[in-house]
C-alpha positions as CSV (number, residue, x, y, z in Angstrom):
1,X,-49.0,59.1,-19.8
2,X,-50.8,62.1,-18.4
3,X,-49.6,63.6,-15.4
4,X,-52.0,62.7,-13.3
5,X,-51.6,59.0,-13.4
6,X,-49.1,56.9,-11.6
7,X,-46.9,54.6,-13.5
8,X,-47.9,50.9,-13.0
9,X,-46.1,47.9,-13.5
10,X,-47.7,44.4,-13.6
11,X,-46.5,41.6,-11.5
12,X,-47.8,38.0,-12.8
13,X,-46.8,35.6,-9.8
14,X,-46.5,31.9,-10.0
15,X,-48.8,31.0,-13.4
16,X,-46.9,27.6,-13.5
17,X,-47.6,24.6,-15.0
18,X,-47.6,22.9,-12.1
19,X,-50.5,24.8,-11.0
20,X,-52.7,23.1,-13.6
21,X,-54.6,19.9,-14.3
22,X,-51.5,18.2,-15.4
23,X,-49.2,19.3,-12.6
24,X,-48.3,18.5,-9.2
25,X,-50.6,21.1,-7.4
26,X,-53.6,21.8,-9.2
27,X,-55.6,24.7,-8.1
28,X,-59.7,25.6,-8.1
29,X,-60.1,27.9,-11.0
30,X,-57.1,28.3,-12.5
31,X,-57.9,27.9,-15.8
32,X,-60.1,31.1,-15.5
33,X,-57.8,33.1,-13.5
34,X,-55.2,32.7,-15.8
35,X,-57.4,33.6,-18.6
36,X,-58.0,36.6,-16.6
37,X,-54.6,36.9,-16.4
38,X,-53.9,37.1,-19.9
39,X,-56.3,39.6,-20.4
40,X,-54.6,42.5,-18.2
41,X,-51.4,40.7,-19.3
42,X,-52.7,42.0,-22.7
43,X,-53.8,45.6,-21.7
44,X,-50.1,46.0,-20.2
45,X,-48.3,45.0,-23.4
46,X,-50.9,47.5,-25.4
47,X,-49.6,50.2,-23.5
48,X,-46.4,48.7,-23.2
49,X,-46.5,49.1,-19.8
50,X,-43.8,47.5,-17.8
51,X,-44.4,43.8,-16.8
52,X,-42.8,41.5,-14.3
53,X,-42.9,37.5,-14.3
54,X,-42.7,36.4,-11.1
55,X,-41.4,32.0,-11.4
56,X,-41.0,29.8,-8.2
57,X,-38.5,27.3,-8.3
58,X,-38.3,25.5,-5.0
59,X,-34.8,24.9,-3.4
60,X,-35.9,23.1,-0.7
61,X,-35.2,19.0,-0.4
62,X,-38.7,18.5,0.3
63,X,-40.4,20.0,-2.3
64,X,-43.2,17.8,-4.6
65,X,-43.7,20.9,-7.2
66,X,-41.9,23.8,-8.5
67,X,-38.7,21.3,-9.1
68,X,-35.8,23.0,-11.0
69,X,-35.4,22.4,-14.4
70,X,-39.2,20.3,-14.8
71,X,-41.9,21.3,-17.0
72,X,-43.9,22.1,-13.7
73,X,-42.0,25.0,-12.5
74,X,-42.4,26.1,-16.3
75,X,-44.7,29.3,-16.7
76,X,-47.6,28.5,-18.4
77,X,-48.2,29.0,-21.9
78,X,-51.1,31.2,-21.3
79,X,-49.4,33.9,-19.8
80,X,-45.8,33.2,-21.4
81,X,-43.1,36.1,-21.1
82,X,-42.2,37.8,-24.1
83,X,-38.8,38.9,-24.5
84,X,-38.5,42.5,-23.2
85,X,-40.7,41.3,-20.0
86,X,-38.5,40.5,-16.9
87,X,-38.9,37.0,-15.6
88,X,-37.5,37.3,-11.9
89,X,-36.7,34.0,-10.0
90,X,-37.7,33.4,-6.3
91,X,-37.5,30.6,-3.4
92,X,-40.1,32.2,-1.4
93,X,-43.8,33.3,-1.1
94,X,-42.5,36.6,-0.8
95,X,-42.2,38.0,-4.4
96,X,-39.3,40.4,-3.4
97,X,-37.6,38.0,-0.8
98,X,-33.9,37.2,-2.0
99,X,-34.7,39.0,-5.5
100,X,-34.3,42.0,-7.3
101,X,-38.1,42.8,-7.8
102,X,-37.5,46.2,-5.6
103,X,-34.6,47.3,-7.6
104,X,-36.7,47.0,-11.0
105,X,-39.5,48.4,-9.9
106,X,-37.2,51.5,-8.4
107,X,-35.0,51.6,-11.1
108,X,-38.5,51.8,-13.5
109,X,-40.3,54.5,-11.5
110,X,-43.2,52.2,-10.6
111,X,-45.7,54.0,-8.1
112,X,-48.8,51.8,-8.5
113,X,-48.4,47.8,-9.1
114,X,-51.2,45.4,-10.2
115,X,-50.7,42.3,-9.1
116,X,-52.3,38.8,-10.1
117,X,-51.6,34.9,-10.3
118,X,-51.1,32.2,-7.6
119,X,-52.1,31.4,-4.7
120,X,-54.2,33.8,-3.2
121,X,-53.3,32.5,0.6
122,X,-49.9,32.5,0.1
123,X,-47.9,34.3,-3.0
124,X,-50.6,36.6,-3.8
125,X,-50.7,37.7,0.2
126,X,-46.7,38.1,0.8
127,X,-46.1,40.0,-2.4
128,X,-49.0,43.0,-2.2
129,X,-48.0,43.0,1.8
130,X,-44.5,43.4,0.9
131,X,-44.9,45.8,-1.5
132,X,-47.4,48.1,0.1
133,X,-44.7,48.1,2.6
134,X,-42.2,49.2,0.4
135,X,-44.2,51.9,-0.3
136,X,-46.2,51.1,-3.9
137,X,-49.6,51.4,-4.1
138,X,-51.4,47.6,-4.8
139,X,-54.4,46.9,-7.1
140,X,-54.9,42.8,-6.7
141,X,-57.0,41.5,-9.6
142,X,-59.2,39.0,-7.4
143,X,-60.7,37.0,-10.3
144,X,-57.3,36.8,-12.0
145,X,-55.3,34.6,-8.6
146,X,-56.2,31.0,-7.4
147,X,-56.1,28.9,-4.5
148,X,-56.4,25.8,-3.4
149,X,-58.5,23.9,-0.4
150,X,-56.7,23.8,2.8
151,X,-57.1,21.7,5.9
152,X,-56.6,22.9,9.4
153,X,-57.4,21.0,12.7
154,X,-59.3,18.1,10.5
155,X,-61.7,20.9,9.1
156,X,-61.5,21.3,5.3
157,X,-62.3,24.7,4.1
158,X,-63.0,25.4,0.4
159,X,-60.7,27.4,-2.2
160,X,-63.5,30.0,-2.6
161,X,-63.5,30.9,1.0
162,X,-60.0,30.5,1.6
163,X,-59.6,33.4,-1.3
164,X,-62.3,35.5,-0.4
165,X,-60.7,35.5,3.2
166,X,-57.8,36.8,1.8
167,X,-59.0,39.3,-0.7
168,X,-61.4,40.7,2.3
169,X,-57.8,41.1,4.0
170,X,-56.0,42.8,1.4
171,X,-58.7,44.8,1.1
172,X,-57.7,47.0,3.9
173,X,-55.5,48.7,3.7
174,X,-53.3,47.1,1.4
175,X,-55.1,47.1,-1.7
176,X,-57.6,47.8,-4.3
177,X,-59.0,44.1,-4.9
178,X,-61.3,44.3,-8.1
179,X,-62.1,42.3,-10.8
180,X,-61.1,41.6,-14.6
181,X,-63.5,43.9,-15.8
182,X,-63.3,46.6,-13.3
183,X,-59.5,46.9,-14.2
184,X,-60.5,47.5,-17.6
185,X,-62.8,50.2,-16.8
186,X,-60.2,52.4,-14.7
């Protein structure tokens, strides 16, 4: 690593099965972000750069997806953890609520984390806000997170807008939102 760039670590969050067709919460686009996924999944193993698997398992009585021990709440195969990436366990949207996200990162001397995976309105938005609170500086690959549509007051409004809402927020100040390909050209 020169000494001009900041170590990175990447933080995957929530690319479960039950995200997908088969699951109990499908979301619009998925299938590409976690493609996208897997590609800067990829160009963090190359440089075997640290990465962090972020898996929801909902503890609450309620809950319809993200059920303990089900194939739902399983990360999907497209993004699977290998064994010397850290899988870290959480209840909450907040990525670093109730876990020991922070301490890794600290203990690893991350300065700069990329973050991508599901959903953009919820996950995607608690972890970069948390961590550009703690401090780290946030890159959010947009194309490589999903959504879903959401109702409020009886209007419906679309996954796409719903995301780009979001990634306009992040935007500023919290972080860098680009693309798949822009990643790969920084």
């Amino acid at each position: 690593m020169k000494d001009s760039e900041v170590k990175q670590g990447l933080i995957v969050v929530d690319i479960q099965n039950d995200y997908f067709s088969s699951g109990n919460l499908e979301l619009v686009g998925i299938e590409q972000a976690a493609k996208n996924a897997g590609k800067i999944l990829q160009k963090f193993r190359d440089k075997q750069s640290l990465v962090f698997h972020i898996q929801h398992i909902s503890n609450q009585s309620e809950a319809t997806f993200f059920l303990p021990d089900s194939q739902g709440a399983k990360i999907h195969e497209s993004v699977a953890p290998q064994s010397n990436e850290i899988i870290v366990v959480k209840h909450f949207p907040n990525s670093f609520r109730e876990t020991h996200l922070l301490k890794y990162l600290k203990d690893s001397e991350i300065e700069e984390v990329v973050i991508c995976g599901a959903m953009s309105h919820m996950c995607i938005d608690a972890t970069t806000r948390a961590a550009f609170d703690f401090g780290f500086q946030c890159v959010v690959i947009e194309d490589a997170c999903a959504t879903r549509d959401l109702e409020h007051k009886g209007k419906t409004v679309k996954a796409a807008e719903v995301h780009a809402a979001f990634m306009a927020a992040l935007a500023m100040p919290y972080a860098k939102v680009i693309s798949t390909d822009e990643f790969g050209r920084v």
